[in-house]
Backbone as ProteinMPNN parsed JSONL, in Angstrom:
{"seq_chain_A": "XXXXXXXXXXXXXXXXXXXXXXXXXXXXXXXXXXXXXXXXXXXXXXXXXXXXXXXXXXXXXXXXXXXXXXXXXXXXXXXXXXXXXXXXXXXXXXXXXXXXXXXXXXXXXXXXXXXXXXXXXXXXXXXXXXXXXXXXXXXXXX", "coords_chain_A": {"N_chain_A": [[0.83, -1.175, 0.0], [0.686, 2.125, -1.29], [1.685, 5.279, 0.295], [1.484, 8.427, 1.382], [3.714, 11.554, 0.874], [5.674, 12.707, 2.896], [6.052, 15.623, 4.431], [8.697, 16.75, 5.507], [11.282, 16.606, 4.29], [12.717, 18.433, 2.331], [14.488, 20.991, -0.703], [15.158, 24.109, -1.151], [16.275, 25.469, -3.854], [17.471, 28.604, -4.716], [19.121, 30.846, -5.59], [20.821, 31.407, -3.905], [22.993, 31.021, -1.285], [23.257, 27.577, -0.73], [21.663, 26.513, 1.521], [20.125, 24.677, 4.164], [16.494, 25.333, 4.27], [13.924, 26.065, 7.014], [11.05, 26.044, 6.568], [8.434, 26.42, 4.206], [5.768, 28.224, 2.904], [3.09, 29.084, 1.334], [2.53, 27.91, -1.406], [0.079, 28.505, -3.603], [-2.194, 27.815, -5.837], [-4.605, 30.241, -7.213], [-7.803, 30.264, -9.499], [-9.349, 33.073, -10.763], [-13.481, 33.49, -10.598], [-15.189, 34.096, -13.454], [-18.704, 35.408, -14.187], [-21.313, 35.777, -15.711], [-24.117, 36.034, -17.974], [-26.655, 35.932, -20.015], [-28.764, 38.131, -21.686], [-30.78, 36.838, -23.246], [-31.072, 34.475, -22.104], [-32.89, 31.356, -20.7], [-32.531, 30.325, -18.091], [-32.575, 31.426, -14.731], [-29.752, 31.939, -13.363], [-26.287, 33.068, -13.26], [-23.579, 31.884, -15.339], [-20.398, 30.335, -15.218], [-17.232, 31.064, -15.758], [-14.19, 30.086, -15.855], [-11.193, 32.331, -14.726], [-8.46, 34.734, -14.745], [-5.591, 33.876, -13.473], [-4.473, 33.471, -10.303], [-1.605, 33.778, -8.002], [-0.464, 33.22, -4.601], [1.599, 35.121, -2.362], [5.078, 33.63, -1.479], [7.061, 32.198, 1.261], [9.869, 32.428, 2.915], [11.435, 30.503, 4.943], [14.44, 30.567, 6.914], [17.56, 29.457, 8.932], [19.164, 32.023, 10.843], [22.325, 33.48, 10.229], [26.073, 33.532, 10.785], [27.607, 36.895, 8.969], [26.041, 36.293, 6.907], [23.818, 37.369, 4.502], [22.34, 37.384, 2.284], [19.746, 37.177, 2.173], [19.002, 39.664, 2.617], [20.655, 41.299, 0.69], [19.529, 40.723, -1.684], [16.97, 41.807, -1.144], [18.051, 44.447, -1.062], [18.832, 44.791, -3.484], [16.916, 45.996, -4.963], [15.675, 47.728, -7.381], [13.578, 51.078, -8.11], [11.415, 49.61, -9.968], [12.744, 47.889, -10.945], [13.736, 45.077, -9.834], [15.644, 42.493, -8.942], [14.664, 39.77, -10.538], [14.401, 35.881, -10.014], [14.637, 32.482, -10.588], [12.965, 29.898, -8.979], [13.246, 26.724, -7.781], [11.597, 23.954, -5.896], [12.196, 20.962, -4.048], [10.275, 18.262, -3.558], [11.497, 15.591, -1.269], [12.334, 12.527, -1.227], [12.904, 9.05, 1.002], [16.013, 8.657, 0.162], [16.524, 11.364, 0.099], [15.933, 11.967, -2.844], [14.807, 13.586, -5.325], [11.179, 13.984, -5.64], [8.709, 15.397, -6.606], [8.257, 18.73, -7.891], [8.925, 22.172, -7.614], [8.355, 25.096, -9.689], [8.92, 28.047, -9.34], [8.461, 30.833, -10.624], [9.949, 33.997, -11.949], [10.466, 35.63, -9.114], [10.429, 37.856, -6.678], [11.687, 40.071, -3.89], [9.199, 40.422, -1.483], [9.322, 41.726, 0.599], [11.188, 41.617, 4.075], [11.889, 39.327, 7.018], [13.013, 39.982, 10.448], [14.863, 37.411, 12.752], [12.357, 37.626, 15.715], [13.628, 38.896, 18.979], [14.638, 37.602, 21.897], [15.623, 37.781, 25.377], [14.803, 35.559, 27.06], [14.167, 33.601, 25.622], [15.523, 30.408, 23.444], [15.631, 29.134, 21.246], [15.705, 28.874, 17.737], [17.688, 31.436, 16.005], [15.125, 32.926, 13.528], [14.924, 33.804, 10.534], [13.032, 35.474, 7.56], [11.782, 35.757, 4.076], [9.553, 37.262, 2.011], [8.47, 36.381, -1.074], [7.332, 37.605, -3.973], [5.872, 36.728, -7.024], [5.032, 35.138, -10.666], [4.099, 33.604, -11.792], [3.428, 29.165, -10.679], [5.062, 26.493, -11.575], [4.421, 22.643, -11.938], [5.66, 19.962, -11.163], [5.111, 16.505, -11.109], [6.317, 13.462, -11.227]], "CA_chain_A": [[0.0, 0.0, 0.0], [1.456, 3.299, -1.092], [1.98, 6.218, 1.552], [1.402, 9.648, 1.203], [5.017, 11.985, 1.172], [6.106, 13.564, 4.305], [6.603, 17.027, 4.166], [9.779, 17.206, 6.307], [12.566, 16.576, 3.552], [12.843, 19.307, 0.775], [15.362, 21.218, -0.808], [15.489, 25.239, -1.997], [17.264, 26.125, -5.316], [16.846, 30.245, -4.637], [19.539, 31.471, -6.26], [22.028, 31.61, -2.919], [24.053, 30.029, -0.599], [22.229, 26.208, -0.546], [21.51, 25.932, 2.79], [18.684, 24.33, 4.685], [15.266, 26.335, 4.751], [12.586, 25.317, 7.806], [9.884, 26.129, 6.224], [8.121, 27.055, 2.889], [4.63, 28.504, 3.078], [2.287, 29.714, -0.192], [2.463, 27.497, -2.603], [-1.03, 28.114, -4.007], [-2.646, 28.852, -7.813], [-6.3, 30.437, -7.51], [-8.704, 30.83, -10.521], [-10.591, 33.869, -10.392], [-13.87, 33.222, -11.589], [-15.409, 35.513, -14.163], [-20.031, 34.931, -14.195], [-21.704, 36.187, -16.699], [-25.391, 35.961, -17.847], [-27.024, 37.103, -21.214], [-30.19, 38.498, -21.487], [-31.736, 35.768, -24.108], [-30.799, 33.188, -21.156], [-33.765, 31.279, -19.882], [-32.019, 30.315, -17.094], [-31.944, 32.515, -13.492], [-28.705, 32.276, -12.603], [-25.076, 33.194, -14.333], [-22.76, 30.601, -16.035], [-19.729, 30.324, -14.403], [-16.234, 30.641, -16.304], [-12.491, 30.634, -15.287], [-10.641, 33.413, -15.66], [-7.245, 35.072, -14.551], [-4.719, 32.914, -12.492], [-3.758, 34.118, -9.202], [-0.546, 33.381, -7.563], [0.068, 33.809, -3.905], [3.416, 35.011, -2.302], [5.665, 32.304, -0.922], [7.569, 32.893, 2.314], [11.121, 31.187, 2.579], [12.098, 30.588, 6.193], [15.778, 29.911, 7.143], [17.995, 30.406, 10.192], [20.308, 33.133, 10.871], [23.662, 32.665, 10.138], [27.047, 34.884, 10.781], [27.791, 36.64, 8.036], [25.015, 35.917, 6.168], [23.748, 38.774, 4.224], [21.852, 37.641, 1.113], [18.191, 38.184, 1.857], [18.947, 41.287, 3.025], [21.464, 42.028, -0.213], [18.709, 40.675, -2.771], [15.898, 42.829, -1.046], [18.064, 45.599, -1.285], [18.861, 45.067, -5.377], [15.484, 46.275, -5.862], [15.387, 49.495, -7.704], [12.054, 51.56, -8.796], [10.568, 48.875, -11.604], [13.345, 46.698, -11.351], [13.889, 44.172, -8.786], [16.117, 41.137, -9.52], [13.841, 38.656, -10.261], [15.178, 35.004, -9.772], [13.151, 31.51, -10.591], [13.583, 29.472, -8.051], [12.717, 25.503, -7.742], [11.262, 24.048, -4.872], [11.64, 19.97, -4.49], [10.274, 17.912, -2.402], [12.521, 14.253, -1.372], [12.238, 10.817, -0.67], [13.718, 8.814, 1.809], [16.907, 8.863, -0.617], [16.79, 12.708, -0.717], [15.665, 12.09, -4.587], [13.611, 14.63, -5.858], [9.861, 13.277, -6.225], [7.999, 16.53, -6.852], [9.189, 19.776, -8.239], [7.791, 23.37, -7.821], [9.357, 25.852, -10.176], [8.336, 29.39, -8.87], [8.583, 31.555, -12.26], [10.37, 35.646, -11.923], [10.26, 35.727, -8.235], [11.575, 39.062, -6.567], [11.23, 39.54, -2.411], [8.441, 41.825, -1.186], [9.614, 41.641, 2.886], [12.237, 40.873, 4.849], [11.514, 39.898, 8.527], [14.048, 39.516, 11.337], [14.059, 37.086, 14.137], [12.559, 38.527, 17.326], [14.571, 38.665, 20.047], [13.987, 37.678, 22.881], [16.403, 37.59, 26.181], [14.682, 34.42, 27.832], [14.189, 32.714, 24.65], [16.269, 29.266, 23.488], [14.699, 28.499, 20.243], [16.895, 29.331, 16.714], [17.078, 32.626, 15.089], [14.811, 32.466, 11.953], [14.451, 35.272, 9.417], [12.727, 35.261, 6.364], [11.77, 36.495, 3.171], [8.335, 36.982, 1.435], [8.358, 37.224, -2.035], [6.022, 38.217, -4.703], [5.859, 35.947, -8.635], [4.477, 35.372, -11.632], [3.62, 31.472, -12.325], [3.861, 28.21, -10.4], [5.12, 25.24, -12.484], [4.199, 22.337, -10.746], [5.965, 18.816, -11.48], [4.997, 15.052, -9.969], [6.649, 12.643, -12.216]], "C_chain_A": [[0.881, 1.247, 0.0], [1.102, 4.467, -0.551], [2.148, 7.429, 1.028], [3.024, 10.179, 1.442], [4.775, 12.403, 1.984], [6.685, 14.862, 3.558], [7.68, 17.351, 4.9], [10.864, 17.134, 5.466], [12.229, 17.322, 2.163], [14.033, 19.883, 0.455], [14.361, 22.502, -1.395], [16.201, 25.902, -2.828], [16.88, 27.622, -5.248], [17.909, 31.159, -5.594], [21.242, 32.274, -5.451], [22.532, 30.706, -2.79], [23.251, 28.531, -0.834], [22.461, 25.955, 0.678], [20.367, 25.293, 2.661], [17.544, 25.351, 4.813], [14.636, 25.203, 6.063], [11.708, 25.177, 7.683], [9.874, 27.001, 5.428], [6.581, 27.506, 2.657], [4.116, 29.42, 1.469], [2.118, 29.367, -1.469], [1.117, 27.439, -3.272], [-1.2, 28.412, -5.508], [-4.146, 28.418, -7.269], [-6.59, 30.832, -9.273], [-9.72, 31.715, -10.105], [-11.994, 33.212, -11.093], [-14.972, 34.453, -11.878], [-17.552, 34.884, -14.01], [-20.681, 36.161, -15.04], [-23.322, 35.243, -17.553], [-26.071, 36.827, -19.057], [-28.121, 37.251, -20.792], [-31.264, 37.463, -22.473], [-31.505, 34.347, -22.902], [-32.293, 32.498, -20.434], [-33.52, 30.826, -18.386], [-31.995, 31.438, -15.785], [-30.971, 32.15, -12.957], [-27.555, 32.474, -14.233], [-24.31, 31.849, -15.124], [-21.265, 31.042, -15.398], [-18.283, 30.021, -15.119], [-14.788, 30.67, -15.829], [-12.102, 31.618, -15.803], [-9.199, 34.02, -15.15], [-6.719, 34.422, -13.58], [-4.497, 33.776, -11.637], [-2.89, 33.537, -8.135], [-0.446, 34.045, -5.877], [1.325, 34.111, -3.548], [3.433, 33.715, -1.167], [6.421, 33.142, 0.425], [8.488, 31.581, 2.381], [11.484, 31.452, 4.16], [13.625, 29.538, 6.462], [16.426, 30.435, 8.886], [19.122, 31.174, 9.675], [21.499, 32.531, 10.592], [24.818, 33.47, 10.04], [27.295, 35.257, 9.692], [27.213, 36.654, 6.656], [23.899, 36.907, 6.124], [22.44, 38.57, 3.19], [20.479, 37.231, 0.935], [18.086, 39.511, 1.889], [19.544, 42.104, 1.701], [20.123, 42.02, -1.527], [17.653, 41.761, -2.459], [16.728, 44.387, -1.635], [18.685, 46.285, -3.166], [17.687, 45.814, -5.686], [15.395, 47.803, -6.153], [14.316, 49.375, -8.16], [11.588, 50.647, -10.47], [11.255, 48.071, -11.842], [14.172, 45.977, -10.677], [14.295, 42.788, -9.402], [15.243, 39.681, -9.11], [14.713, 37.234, -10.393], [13.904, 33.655, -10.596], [13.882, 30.591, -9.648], [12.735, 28.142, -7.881], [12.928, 25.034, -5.814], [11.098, 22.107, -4.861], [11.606, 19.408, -2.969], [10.9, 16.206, -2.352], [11.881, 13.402, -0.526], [13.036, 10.681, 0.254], [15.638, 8.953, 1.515], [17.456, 10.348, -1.046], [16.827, 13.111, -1.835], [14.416, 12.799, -4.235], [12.261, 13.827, -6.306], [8.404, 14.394, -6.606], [8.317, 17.71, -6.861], [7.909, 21.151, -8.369], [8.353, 24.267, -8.34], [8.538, 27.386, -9.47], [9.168, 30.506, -10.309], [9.108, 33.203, -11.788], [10.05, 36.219, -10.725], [11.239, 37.157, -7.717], [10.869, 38.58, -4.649], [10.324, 40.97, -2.272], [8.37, 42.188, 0.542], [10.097, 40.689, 2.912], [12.159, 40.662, 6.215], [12.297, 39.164, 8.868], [13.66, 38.653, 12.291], [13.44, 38.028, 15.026], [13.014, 37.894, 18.118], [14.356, 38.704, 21.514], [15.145, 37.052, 24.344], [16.218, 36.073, 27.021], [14.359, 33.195, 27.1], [15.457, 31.542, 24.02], [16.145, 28.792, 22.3], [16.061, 29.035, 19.252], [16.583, 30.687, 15.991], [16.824, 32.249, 13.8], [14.422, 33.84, 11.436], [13.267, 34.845, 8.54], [12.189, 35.777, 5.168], [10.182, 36.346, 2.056], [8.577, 37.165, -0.232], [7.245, 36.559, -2.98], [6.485, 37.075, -5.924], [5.443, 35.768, -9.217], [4.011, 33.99, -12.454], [4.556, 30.288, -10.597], [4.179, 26.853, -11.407], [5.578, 23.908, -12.142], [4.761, 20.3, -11.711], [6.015, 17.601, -10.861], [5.168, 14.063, -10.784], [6.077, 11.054, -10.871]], "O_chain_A": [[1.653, 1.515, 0.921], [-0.005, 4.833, -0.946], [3.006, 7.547, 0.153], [3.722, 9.423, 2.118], [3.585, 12.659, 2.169], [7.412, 15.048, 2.583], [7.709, 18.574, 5.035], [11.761, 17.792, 5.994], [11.628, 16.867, 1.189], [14.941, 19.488, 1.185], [13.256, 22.321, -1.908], [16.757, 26.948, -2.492], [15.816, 27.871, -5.815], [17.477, 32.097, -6.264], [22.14, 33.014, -5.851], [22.701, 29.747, -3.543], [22.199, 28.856, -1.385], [23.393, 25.222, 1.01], [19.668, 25.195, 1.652], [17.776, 26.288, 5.576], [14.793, 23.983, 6.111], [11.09, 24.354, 8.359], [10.587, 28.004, 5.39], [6.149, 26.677, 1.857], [4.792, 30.186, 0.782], [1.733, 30.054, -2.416], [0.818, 26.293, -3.607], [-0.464, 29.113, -6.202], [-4.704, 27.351, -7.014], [-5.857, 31.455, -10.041], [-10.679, 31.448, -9.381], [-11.819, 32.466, -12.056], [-15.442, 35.318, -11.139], [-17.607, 33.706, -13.655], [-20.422, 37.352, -14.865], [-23.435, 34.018, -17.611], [-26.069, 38.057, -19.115], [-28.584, 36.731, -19.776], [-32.48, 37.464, -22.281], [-31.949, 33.242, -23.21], [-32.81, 33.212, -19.575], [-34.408, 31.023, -17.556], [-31.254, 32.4, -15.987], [-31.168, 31.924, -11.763], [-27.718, 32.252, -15.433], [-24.98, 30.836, -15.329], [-21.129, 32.232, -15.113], [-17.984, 28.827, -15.16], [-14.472, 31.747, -15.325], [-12.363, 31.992, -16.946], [-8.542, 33.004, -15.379], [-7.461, 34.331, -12.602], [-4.296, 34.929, -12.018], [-3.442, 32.781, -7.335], [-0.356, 35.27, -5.787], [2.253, 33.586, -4.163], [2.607, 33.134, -0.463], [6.385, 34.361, 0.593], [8.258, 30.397, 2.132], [11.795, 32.585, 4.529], [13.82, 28.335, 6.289], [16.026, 31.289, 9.677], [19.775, 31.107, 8.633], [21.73, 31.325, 10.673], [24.722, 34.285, 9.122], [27.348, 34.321, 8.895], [27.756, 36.944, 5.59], [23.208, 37.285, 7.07], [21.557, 39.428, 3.198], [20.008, 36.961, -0.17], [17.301, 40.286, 1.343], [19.176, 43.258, 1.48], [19.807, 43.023, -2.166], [17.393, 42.589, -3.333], [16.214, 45.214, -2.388], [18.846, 47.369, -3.726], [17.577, 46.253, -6.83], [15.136, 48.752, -5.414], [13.809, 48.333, -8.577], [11.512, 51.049, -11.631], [10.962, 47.297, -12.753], [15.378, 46.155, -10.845], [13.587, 42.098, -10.135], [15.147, 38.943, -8.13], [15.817, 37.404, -10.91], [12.759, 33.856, -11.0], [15.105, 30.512, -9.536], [11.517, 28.313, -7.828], [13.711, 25.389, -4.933], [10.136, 21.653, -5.48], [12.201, 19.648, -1.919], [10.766, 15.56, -3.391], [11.175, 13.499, 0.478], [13.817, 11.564, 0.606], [16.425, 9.264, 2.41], [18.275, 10.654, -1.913], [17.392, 14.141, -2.201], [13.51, 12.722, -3.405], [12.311, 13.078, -7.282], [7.263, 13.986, -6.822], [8.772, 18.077, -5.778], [6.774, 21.225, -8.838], [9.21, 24.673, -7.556], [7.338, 27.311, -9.209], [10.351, 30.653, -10.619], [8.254, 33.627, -11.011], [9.399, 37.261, -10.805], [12.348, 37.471, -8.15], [10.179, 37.658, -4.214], [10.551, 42.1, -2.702], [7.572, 42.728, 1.308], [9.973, 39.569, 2.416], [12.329, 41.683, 6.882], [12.603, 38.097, 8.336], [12.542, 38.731, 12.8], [13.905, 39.162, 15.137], [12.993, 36.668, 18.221], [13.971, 39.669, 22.174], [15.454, 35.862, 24.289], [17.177, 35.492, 27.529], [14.264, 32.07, 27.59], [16.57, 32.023, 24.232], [16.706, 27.699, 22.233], [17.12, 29.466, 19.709], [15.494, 30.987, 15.501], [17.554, 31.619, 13.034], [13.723, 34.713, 11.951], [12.591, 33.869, 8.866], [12.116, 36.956, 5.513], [9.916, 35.306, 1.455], [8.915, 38.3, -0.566], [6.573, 35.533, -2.876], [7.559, 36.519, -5.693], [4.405, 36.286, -8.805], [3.678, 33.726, -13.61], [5.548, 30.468, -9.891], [3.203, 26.322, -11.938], [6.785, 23.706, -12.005], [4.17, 19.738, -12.632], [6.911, 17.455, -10.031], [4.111, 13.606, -11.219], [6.16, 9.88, -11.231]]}, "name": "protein", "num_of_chains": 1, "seq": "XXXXXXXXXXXXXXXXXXXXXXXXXXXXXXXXXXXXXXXXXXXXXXXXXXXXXXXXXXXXXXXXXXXXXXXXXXXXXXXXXXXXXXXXXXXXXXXXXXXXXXXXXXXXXXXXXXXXXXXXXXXXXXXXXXXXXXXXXXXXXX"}
């Protein structure tokens, strides 16, 4: 009987260092939908069609690390209209750490950068992370 994947072993291709992320949040694709209704319709209600894709943002969580500059350097590439966009693959692994499902994230730029908070009685790991904004998911499950 075959077993659903575990979401605890992935990998982030971003376009940096290759570390470990902890967590990857937003992978969605909505269809707006468009309704529409002529006037020769005998029908009372609309008809119901798809219509523009909508992408949420993703949020890349990693820990801190000395040194370690380049969410903070990519956010701050971003000039007025032109923000280094990246594409950035997202896979998720087998027990073998083989790739068994692939998420390409299409002309991704970052739209927020948030710092750990800090906290004096706290024990836990500093985690940052980085929201960013894109323009397609391209979604692979061989």
């Amino acid at each position: 009987m075959p077993y659903p994947l575990t979401v605890f072993s992935f990998r982030v291709d971003w376009g940096g260092t290759n570390i470990g992320f902890s967590e990857v949040t937003g992978l969605n694709i909505e269809v707006q939908i468009i309704e529409y209704r002529d006037g020769l319709n005998p029908e009372y209600s609309s008809t119901k069609m798809p219509g523009l894709k909508k992408y949420g943002n993703i949020t890349l969580k990693r820990g801190v690390f000395a040194s370690d500059n380049e969410y903070y350097d990519w956010v701050k590439a971003i000039k007025m209209n032109k923000p280094e966009r990246r594409d950035i693959s997202i896979s998720l692994l087998d027990e073998e750490s083989n790739p068994v499902m692939k998420w390409t994230i299409i002309n991704a730029w970052p739209t927020k950068l948030t710092s750990p908070d800090l906290k004096a009685s706290g024990n836990e790991a500093a985690i940052e992370s980085v929201e960013i904004a894109h323009e397609g998911i391209k979604i692979e499950n061989d």
